[in-house]
C-alpha positions, 0 to 999 in steps of 0.5 A: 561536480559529481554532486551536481551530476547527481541531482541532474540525474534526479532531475531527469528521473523526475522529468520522466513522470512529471506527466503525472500530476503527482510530480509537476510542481517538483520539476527541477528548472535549469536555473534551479540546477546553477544553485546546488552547490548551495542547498542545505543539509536536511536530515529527516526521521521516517516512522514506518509501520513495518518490523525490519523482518518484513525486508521487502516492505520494510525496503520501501522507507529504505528505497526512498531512504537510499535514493534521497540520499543518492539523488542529493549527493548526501545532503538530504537524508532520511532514516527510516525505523521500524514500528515501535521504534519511535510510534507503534505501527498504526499511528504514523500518520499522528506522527507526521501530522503532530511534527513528531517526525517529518515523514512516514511509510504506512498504508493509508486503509489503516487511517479510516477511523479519521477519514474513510475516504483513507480506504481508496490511498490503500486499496478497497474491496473488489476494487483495482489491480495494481497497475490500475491503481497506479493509473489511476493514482498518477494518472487519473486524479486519484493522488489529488483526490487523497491528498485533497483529505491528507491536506485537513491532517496536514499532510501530503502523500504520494504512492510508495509501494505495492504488494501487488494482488494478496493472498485471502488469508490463513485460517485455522479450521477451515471454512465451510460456506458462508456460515462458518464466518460467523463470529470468527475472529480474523485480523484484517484491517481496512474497509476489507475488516467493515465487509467481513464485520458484515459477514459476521466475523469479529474484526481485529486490527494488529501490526504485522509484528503481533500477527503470529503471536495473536494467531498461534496463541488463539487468540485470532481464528484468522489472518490476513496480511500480504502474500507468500513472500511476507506470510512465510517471513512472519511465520503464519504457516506454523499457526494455521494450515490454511491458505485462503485465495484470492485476496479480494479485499486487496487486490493491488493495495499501496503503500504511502510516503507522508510528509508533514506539510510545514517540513514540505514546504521548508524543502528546497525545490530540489530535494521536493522532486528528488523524494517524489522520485524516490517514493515513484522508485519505491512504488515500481521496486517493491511491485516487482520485488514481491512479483519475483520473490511470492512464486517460490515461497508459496511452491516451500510454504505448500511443499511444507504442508500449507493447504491452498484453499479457494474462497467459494462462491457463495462467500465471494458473492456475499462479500461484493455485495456487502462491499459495494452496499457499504460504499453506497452507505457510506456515500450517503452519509460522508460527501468526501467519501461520495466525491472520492468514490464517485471518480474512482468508481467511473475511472474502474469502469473504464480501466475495467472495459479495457482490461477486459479486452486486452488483458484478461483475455490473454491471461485466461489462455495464458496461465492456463497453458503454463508450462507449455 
């Protein structure tokens, strides 16, 4: 009786947001619920892209993890493992597509050598805030419009984290102009790495775990990787004094659940709603998360001689021109990614004249009467 209760509760999750899109097809029916008793024991590998160090990262495979098996009654499970320990962190996605493992937890920026339509799974430059990005992903199309790419790789994705606006990096020396770009080496990876390789910067693509060593070593000029919470876990304060903001190239990146399409599809119907709703848990826990947790570890990380700088004008400018120049190019050339771009970039007008209004109007009073 408690197991059924359970996945009762799992279906009236999913009930919540089966508006989505995202979740209709895993909609728990009442004849469905009568069966229960019977599903099966699954038991399922998640590689991750993430080091355990990293808690509130590496904590969306565990939050999808925790729920799966909650939701099931302990029937399905999901064990998630950290970067190295099955594939290294930037090939999660060969993982799930080969069978290797039946999911994963990664960023889809880190795919767009394969794909780069992968760029918008993420986040792209100058692009959306986070609960623009969600709308648009559950509500505007976004999600069919990956998986429409995912689906040539065998793969089905669904959003399952989110950091939330990011810091712009640390640096060693500090910038002077636009200039001083010029044939630095700077790990940052996405379509944010092919805009500053515009700028002239030697772009470099490493997991979070080598970051501190590549950067303290000198073997990178520049870092960039989440926000204070994450940054300060990672040590990057003791390789370099500063602090670059904002993070334009990901203002409101997503962190994605992947699942091999055959492993999908073997998945009573049941355990389908339960891990969209594990993955939809995911994507609202860590947001909030690193929210709470980014404000007091930026107030140590300055206390301790961080130096917060900002991006100046004339590199801000200089970069969203080479980034809307870059999507303009690759349109051009890749029909997938025009398709993709074309829709995004009409639902960011839109949510973007909106918040506009409602939004950045409050927040400019706002914080700047904190304190108050």
């Amino acid at each position: 009786m408690e197991r059924r209760k359970l996945l009762t509760n799992g279906a009236t999750a999913v009930g919540a947001v089966v508006g989505t899109g995202i979740l209709s097809s895993c909609k728990i029916s009442r004849e469905d619920q009568v069966k229960n008793f019977s599903l099966p024991n699954v038991r399922w590998r998640m590689a991750t892209s993430w080091p355990h160090s990293l808690d509130t990262i590496f904590g969306g495979a565990l939050t999808i993890s925790q729920r799966v098996n909650e939701l099931s009654g302990g029937r399905f499970q999901i064990r998630p493992y950290a970067a190295g320990e099955i594939v290294p962190g930037l090939e999660v996605l060969d993982a799930v597509q080969a069978g290797s493992v039946e999911c994963g937890h990664t960023a889809s920026y880190y795919y767009i050598g394969k794909n780069p339509s992968f760029a918008f799974g993420t986040s792209v430059p100058f692009g959306l805030t986070a609960q623009q990005q969600n709308a648009w992903l559950y509500q505007g199309g976004g999600n069919d419009e990956i998986n429409r790419v995912y689906s040539d790789f065998g793969v089905i994705s669904f959003p399952a984290g989110n950091t939330g606006a990011q810091m712009g990096g640390w640096f060693k020396k500090k910038l002077d102009g636009l200039d001083s770009l010029q044939g630095l080496k700077m790990r940052i990876p996405g379509l944010g790495g092919k805009v500053m390789a515009q700028l002239g910067v030697n772009v470099q693509v490493l997991p979070g775990g080598e970051i501190y060593l590549a950067l303290d070593r000198g073997a990178i000029d520049a870092a960039e990787w989440t926000g204070p919470y994450d940054d300060e876990k990672l040590g990057l304060a003791r390789a370099a004094r500063f602090y670059y903001y904002p993070g334009w190239w990901e203002p409101g990146p997503t962190l994605t659940g992947l699942v091999n399409q055959k492993a999908w599809e073997k998945l009573p119907s049941e355990y389908r709603a339960i891990f969209s709703t594990a993955c939809y848990e995911a994507n609202l826990t860590m947001l909030s998360r690193y929210d709470s947790l980014n404000g007091s570890a930026l107030t140590r990380l300055v206390k301790n001689g961080t130096e917060l700088v900002p991006y100046s004008f004339d590199v801000l400018d200089a970069a969203q021109k080479a980034a809307f120049q870059l999507y303009a190019d690759m349109a051009n050339g890749d029909i997938t990614f025009r398709r993709l771009f074309n829709q995004w970039q009409l639902f960011r007008k839109e949510v973007s004249a909106w918040n506009k209004i409602n939004e950045f109007s409050f927040s400019s009073f706002s914080y700047n009467s904190v304190g108050i």
